[in-house]
Every structure is written in structure tokens, then in C-alpha cells.
DSSP file (Angstrom, degrees, kcal/mol; ACC not computed):
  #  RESIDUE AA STRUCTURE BP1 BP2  ACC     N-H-->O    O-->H-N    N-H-->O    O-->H-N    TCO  KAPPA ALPHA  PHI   PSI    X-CA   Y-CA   Z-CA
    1    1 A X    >         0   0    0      0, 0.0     3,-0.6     0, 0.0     6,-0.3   0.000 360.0 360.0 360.0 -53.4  186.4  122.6   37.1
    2    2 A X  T 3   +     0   0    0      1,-0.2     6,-0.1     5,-0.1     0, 0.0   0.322 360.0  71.4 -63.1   8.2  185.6  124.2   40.7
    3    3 A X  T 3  S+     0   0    0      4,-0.1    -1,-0.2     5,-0.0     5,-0.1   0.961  82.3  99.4-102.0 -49.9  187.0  127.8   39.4
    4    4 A X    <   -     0   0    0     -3,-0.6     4,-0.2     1,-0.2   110,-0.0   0.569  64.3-155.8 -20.6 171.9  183.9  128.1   37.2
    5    5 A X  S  > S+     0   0    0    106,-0.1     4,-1.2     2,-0.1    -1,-0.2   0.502  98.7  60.7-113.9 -14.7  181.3  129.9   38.1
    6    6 A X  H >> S+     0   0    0      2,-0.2     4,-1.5     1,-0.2     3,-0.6   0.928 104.2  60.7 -56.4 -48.8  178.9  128.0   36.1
    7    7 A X  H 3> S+     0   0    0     -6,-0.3     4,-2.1     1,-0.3     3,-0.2   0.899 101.4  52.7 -22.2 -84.1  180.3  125.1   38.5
    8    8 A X  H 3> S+     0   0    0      2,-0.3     4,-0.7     1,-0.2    -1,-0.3   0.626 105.5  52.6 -29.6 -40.3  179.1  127.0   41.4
    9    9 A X  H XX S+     0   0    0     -4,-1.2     4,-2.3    -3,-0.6     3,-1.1   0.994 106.9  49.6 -55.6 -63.4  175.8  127.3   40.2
   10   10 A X  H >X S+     0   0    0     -4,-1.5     4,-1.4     1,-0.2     3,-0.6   0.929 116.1  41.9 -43.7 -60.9  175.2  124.0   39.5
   11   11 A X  H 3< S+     0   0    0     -4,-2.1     4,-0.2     1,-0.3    -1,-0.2   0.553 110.9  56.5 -70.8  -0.2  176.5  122.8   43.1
   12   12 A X  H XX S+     0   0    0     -3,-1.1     4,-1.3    -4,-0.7     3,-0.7   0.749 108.9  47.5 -81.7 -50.8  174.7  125.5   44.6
   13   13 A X  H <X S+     0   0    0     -4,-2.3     4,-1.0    -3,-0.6    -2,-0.2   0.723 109.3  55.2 -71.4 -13.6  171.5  124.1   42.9
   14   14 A X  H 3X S+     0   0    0     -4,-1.4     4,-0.7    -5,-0.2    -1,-0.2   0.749 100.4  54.2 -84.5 -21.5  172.4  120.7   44.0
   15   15 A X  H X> S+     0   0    0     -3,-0.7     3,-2.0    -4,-0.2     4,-1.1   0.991 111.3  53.1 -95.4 -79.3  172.6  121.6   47.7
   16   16 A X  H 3< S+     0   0    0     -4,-1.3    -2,-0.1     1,-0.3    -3,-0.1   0.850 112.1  40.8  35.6 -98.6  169.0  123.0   47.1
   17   17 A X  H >X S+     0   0    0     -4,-1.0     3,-0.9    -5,-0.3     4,-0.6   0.810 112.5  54.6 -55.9 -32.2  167.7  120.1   45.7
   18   18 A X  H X< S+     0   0    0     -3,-2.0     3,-1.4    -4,-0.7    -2,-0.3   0.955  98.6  65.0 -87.7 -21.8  169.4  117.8   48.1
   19   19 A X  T 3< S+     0   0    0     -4,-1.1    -1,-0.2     1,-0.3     3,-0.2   0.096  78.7  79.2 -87.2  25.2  168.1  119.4   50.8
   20   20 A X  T X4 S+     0   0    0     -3,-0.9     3,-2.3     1,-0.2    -1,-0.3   0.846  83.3  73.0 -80.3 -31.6  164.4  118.7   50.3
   21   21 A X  T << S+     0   0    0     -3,-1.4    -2,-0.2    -4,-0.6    15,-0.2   0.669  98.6  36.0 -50.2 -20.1  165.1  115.8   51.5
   22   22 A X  T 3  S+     0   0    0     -3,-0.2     2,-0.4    -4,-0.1    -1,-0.2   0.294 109.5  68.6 -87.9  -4.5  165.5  116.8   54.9
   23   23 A X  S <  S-     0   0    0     -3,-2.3     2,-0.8    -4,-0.1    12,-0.6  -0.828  80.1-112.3-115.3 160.5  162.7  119.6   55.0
   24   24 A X        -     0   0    0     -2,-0.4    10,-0.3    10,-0.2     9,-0.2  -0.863   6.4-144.3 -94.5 109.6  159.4  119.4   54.9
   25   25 A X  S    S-     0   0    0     -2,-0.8    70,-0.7    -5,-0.1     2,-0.4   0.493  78.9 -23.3 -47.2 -58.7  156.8  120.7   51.9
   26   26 A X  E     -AB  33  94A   0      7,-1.1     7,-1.9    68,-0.1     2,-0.6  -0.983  53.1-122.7-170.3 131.4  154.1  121.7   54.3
   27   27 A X  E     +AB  32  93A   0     66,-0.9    66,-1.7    -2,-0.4     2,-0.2  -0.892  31.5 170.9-101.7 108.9  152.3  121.4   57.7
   28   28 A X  E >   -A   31   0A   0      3,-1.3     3,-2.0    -2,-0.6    64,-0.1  -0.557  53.6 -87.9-117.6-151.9  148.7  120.4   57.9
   29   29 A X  T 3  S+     0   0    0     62,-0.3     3,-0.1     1,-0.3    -1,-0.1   0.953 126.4  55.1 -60.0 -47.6  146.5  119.5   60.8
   30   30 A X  T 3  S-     0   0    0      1,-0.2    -1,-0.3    -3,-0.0     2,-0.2   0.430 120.5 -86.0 -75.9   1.4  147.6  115.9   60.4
   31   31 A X  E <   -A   28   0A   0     -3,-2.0    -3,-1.3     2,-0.1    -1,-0.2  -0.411  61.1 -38.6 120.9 161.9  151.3  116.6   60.6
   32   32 A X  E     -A   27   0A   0     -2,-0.2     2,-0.4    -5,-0.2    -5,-0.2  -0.191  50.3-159.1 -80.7 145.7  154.1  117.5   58.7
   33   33 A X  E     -A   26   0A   0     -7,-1.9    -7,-1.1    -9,-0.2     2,-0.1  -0.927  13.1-158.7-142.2 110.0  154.6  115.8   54.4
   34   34 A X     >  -     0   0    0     -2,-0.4     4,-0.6   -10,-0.3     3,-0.3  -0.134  32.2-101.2 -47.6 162.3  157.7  115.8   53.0
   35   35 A X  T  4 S+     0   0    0    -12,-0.6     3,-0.3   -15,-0.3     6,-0.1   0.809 121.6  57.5 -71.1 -42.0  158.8  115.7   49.6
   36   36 A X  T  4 S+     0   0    0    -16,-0.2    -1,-0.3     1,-0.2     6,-0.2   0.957  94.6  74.9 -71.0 -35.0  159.7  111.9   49.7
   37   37 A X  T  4 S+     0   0    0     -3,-0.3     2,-0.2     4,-0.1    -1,-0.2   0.912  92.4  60.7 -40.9 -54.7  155.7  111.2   50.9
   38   38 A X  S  X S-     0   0    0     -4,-0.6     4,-1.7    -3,-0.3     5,-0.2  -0.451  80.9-148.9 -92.1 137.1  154.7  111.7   47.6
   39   39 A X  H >> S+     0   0    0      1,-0.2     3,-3.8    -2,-0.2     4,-1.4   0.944  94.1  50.7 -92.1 -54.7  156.1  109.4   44.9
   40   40 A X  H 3> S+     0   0    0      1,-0.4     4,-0.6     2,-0.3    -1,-0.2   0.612 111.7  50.5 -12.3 -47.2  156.0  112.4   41.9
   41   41 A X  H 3> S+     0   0    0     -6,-0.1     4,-0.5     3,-0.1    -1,-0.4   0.829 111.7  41.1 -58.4 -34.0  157.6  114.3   44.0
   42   42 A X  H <X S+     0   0    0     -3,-3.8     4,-0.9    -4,-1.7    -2,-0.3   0.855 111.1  56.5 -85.2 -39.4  160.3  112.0   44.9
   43   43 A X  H  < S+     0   0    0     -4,-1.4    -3,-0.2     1,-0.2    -1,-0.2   0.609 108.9  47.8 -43.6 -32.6  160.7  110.7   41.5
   44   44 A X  H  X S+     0   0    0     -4,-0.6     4,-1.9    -5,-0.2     5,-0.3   0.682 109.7  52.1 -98.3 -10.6  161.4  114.4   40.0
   45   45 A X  H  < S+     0   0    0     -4,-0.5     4,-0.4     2,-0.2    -1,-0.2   0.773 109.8  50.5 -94.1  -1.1  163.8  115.4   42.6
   46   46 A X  T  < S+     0   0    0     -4,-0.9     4,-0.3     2,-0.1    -1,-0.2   0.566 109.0  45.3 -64.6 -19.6  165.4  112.8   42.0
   47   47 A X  T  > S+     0   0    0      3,-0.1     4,-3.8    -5,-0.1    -2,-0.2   0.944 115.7  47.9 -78.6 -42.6  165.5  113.2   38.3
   48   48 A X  H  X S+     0   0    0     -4,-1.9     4,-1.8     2,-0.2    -2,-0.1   0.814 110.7  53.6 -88.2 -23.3  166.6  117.0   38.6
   49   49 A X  H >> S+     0   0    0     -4,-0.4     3,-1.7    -5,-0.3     4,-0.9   0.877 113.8  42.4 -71.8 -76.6  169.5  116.1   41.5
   50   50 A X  H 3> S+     0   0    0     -4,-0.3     4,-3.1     1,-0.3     5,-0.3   0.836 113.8  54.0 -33.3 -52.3  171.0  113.5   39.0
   51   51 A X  H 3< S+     0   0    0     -4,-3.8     4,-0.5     1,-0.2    -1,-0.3   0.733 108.3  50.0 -54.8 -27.0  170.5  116.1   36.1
   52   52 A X  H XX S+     0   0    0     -4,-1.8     3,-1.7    -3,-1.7     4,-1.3   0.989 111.1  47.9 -67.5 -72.8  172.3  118.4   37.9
   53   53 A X  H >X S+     0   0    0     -4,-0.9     4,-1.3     1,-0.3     3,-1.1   0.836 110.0  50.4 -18.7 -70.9  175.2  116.1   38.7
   54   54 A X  H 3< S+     0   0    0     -4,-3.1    -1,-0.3    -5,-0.4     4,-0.2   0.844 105.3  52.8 -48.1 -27.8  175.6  114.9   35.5
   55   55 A X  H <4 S+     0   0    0     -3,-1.7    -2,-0.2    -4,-0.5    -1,-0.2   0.688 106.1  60.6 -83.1 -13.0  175.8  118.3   33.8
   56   56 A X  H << S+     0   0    0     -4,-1.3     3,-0.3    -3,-1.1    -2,-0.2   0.981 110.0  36.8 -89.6 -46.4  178.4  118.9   36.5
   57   57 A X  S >< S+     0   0    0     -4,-1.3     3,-0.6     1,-0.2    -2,-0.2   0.348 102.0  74.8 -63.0   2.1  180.9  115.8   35.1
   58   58 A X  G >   +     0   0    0     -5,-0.4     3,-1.3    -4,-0.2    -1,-0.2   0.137  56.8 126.9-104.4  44.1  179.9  116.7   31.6
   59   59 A X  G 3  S+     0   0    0      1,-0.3     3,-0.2    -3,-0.3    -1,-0.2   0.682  73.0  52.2 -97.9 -20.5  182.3  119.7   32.0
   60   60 A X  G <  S+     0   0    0     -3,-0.6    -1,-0.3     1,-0.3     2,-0.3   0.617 101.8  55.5 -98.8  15.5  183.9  118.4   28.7
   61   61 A X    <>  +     0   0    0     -3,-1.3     4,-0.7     1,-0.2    -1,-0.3  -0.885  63.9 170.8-148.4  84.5  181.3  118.1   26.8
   62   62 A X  H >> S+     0   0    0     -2,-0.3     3,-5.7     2,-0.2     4,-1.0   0.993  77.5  60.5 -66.1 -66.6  179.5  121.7   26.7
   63   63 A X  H >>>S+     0   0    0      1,-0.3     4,-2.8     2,-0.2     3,-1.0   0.840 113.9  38.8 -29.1 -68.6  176.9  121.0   23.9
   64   64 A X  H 345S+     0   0    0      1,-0.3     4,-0.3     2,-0.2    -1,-0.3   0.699 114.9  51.6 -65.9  -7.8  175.5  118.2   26.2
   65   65 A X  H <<5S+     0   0    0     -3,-5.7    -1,-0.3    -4,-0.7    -2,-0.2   0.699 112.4  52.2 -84.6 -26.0  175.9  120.3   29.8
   66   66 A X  H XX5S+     0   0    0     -3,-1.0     3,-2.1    -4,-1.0     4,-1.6   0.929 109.4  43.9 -74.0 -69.6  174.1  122.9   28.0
   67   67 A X  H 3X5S+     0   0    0     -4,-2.8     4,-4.4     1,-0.3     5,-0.4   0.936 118.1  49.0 -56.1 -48.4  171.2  120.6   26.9
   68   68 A X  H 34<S+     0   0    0     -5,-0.6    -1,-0.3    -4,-0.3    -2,-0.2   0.535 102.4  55.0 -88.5  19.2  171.1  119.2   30.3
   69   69 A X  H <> S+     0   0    0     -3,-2.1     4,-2.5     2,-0.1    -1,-0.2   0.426 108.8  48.9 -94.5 -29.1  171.0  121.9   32.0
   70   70 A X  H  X S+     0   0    0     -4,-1.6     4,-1.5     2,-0.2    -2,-0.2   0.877 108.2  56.0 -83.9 -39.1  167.9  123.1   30.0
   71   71 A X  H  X S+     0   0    0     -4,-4.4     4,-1.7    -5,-0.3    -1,-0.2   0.862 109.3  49.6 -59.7 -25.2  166.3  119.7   30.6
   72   72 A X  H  > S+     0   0    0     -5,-0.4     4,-1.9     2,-0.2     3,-0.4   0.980 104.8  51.1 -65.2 -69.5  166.8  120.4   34.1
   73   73 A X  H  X S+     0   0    0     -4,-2.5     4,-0.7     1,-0.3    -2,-0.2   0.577 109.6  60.7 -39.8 -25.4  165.4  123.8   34.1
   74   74 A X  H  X S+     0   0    0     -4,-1.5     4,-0.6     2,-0.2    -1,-0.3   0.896 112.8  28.7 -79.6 -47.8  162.6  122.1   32.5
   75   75 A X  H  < S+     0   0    0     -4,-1.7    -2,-0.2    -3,-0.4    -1,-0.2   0.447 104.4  65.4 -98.3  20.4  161.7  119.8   35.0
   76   76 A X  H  X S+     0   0    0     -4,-1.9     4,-3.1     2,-0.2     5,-0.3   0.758 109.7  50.7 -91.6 -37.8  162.7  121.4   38.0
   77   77 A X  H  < S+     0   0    0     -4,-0.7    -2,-0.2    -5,-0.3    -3,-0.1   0.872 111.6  50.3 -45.5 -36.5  159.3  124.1   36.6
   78   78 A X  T  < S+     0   0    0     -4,-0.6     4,-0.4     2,-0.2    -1,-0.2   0.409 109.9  44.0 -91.1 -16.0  157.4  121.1   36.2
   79   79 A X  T  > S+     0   0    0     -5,-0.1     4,-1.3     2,-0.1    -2,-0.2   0.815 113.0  57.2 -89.7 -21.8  158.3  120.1   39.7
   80   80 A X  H  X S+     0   0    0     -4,-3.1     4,-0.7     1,-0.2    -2,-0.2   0.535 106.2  45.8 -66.0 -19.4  157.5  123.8   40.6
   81   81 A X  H  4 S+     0   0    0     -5,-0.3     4,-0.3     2,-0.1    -1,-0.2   0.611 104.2  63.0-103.6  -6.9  154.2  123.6   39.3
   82   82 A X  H >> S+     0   0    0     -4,-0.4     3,-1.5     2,-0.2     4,-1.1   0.943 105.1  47.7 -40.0 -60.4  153.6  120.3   41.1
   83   83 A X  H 3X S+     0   0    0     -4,-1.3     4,-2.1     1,-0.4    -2,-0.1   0.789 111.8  52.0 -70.1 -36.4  154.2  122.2   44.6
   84   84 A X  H 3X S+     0   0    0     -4,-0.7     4,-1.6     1,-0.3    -1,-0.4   0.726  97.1  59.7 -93.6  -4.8  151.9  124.8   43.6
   85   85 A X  H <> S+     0   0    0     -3,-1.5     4,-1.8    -4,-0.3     5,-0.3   0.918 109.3  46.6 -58.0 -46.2  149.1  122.7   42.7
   86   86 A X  H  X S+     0   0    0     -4,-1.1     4,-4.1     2,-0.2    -2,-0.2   0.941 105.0  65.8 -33.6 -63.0  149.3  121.5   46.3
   87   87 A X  H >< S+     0   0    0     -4,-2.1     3,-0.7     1,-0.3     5,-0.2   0.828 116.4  29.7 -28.8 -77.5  149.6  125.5   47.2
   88   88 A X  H 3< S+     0   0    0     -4,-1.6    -1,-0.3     1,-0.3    -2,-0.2   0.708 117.9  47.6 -66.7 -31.0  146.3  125.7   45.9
   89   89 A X  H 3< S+     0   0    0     -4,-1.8     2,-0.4    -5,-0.2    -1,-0.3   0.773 100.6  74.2 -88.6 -12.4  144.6  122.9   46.4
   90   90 A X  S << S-     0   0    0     -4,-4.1     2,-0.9    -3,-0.7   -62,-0.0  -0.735  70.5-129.3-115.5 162.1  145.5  122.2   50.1
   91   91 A X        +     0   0    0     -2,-0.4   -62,-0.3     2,-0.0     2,-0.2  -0.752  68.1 119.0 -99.2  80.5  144.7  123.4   53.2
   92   92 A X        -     0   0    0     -2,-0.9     2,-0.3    -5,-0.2   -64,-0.2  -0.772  64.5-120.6-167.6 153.6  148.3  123.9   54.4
   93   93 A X  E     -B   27   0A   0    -66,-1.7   -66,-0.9    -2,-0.2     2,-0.2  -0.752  41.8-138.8-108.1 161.2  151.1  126.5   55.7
   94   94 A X  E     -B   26   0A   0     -2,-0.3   -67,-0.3   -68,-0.3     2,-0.3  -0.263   6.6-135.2-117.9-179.7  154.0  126.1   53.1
   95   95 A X        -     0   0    0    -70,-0.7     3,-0.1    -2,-0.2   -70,-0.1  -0.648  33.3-105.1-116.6 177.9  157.8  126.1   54.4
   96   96 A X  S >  S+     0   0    0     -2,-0.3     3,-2.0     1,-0.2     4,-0.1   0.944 114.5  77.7 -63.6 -40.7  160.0  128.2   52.5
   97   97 A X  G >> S+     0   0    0      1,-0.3     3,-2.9     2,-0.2     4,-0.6   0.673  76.3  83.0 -48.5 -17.6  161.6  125.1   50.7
   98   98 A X  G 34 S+     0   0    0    -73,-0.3    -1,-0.3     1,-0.3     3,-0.2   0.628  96.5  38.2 -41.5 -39.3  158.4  125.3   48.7
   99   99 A X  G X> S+     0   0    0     -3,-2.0     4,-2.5     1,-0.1     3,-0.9   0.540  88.6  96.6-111.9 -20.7  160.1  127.9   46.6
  100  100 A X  H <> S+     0   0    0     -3,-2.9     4,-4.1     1,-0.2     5,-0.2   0.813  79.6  62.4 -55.6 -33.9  163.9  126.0   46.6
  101  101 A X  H 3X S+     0   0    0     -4,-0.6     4,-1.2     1,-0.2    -1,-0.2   0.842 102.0  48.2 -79.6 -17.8  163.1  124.2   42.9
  102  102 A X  H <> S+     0   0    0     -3,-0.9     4,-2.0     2,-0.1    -1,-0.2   0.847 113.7  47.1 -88.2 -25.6  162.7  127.7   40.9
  103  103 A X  H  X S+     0   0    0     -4,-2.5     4,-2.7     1,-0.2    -2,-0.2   0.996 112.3  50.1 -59.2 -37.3  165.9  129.0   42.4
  104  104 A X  H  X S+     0   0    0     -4,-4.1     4,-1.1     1,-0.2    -1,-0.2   0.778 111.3  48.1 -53.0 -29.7  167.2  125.8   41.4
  105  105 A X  H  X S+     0   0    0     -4,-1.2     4,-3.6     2,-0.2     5,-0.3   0.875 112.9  47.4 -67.7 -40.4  165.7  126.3   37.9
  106  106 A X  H >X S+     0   0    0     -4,-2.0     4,-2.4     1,-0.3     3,-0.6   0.971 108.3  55.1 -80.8 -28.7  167.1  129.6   37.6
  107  107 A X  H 3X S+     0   0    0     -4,-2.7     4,-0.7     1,-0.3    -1,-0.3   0.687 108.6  48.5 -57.7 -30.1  170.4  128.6   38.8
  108  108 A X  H 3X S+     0   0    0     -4,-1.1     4,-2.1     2,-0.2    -1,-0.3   0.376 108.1  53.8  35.4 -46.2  170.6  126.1   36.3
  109  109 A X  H <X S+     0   0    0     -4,-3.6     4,-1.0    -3,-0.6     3,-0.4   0.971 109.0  47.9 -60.8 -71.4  169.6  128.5   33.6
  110  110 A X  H  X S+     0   0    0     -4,-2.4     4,-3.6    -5,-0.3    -2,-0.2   0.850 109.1  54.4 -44.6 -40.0  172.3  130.9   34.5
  111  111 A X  H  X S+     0   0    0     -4,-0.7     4,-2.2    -5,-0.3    -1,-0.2   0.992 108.9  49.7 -40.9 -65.0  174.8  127.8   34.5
  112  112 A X  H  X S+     0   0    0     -4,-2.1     4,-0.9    -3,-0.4    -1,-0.2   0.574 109.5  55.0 -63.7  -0.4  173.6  126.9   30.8
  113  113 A X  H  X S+     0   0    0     -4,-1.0     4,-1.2     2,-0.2     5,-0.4   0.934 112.2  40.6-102.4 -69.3  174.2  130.7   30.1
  114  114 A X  H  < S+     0   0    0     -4,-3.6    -2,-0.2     2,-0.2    -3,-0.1   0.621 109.4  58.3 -81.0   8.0  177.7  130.6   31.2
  115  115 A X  H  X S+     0   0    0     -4,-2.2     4,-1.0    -5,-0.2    -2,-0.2   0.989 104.2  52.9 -48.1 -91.8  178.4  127.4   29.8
  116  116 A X  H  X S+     0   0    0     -4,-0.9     4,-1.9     1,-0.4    -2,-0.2   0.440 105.2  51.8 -29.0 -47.2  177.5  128.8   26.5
  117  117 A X  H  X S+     0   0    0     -4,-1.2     4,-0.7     2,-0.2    -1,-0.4   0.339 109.9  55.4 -82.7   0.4  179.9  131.9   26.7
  118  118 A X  H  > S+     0   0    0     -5,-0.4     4,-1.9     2,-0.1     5,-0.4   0.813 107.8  40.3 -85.5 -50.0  182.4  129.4   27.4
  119  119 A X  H >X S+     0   0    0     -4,-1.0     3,-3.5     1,-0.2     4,-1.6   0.928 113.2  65.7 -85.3 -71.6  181.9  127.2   24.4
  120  120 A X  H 3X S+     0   0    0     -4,-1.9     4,-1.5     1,-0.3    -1,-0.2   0.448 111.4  32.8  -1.1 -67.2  181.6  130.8   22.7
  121  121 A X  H 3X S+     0   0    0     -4,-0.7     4,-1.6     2,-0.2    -1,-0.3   0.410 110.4  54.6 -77.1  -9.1  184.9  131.4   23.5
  122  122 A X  H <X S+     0   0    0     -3,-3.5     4,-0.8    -4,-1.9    -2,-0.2   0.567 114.2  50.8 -74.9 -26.3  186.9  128.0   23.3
  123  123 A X  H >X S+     0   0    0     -4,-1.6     3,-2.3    -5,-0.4     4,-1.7   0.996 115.1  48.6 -74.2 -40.0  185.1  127.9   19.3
  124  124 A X  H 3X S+     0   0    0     -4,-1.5     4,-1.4     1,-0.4    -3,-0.2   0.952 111.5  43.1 -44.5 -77.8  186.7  132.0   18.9
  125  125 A X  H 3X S+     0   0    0     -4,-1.6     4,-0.8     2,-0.2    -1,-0.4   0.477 109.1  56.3 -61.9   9.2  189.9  131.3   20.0
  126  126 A X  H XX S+     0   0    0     -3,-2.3     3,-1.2    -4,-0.8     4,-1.1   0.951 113.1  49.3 -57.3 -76.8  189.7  127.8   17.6
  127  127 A X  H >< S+     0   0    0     -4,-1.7     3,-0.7     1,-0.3    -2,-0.2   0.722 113.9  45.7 -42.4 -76.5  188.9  130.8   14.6
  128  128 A X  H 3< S+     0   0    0     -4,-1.4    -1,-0.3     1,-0.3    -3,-0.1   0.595 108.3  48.7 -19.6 -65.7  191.9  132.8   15.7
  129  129 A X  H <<        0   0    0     -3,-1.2    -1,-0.3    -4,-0.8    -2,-0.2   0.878 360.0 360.0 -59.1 -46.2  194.6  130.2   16.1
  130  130 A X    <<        0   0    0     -4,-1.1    -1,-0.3    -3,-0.7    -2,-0.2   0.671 360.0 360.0 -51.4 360.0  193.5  128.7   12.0
């Protein structure tokens, strides 16, 4: 399971993700707001961590690591377009982490990618053996 590299994406994107919890979104005047202040925020990184997780124990089951990997990718955008409604709308210095849920997405993409030449190539060699 760990030889993968799709593996490695995913836990690379999980490490990401778990570590908004420790950083903070943004500094304004009144002091620093983390990702847990806000419950929308906290709700989706919680959804996208678990989605990631699961899509890592669903290693036997492509079709559905594939789908959830895309579901992921979906809302980890929609958590990316949270952050940047904030960008815009507030009067705030950003931290980096601000940016961590589109790596997360695109690592996640790239996961579903090699996922997909994986099941590509378990169904090939199926053809062969018949």
C-alpha cells in the first residue's frame, strides 16, 4: 500500500490538511483566526481529511478511491473558494496555509490519476491472462 505513489499523494495531502489545524488563516488587527473559528471552515476540513483517509483504505476498491478522490478535489476547491472570499472581503494579511487546500486538491487529483492507470492495468493484464 505505502509503495504507491498515489499513496504518497494522498498522505502528503493529509498532512496538509491536518495541519490547518495548527496554523492560522489570517492576522487582523484583532488577532490571529484559525480555520477551526469558523464553523464552514471547520466542517469542510473536516470532510476533505476524512475523504482523504478513506480513499487511502479503499486501496482495494479503485472505482470508489477514484470517485472519492474526485469528491475530494471537489470540495477541497469549494473550501478554496471559501478562503478566498475572505481574501477579498477582509481586511487581513494571509499566511501561506491560505493556499495548502489547492495543493491538497491537486494532489488528490494526481492520486485519482494514478489510481486510474493502476485499475488500467490490473483490467489489461485480466484481458491477457483470458
Amino acid at each position: 500500500m505505502l509503495q504507491r505513489i498515489q499513496t504518497l499523494y494522498l498522505l502528503l495531502a493529509c498532512g496538509l490538511l491536518a495541519s490547518l489545524f495548527f496554523i492560522p488563516v489570517c492576522e487582523t488587527a484583532g488577532g490571529a483566526t484559525a480555520y477551526s473559528d469558523d464553523a464552514g471552515l471547520l466542517v469542510l476540513l473536516i470532510l476533505s481529511i476524512a475523504a482523504a483517509l478513506g480513499a487511502l483504505v479503499l486501496y482495494r476498491r479503485r472505482t470508489w478511491q477514484i470517485r472519492l478522490c474526485i469528491l475530494n478535489s471537489i470540495v477541497l476547491t469549494g473550501f478554496q473558494g471559501w478562503i478566498a472570499c475572505y481574501f477579498f472581503t477582509a481586511e487581513a494579511a494571509f499566511s501561506v496555509s491560505a493556499v495548502f487546500p489547492l495543493i491538497a486538491a491537486i494532489l488528490t487529483l494526481m492520486a485519482a490519476r494514478y489510481i486510474a492507470r493502476d485499475d488500467a492495468l490490473v483490467r489489461n493484464t485480466g484481458r491477457i491472462r483470458n
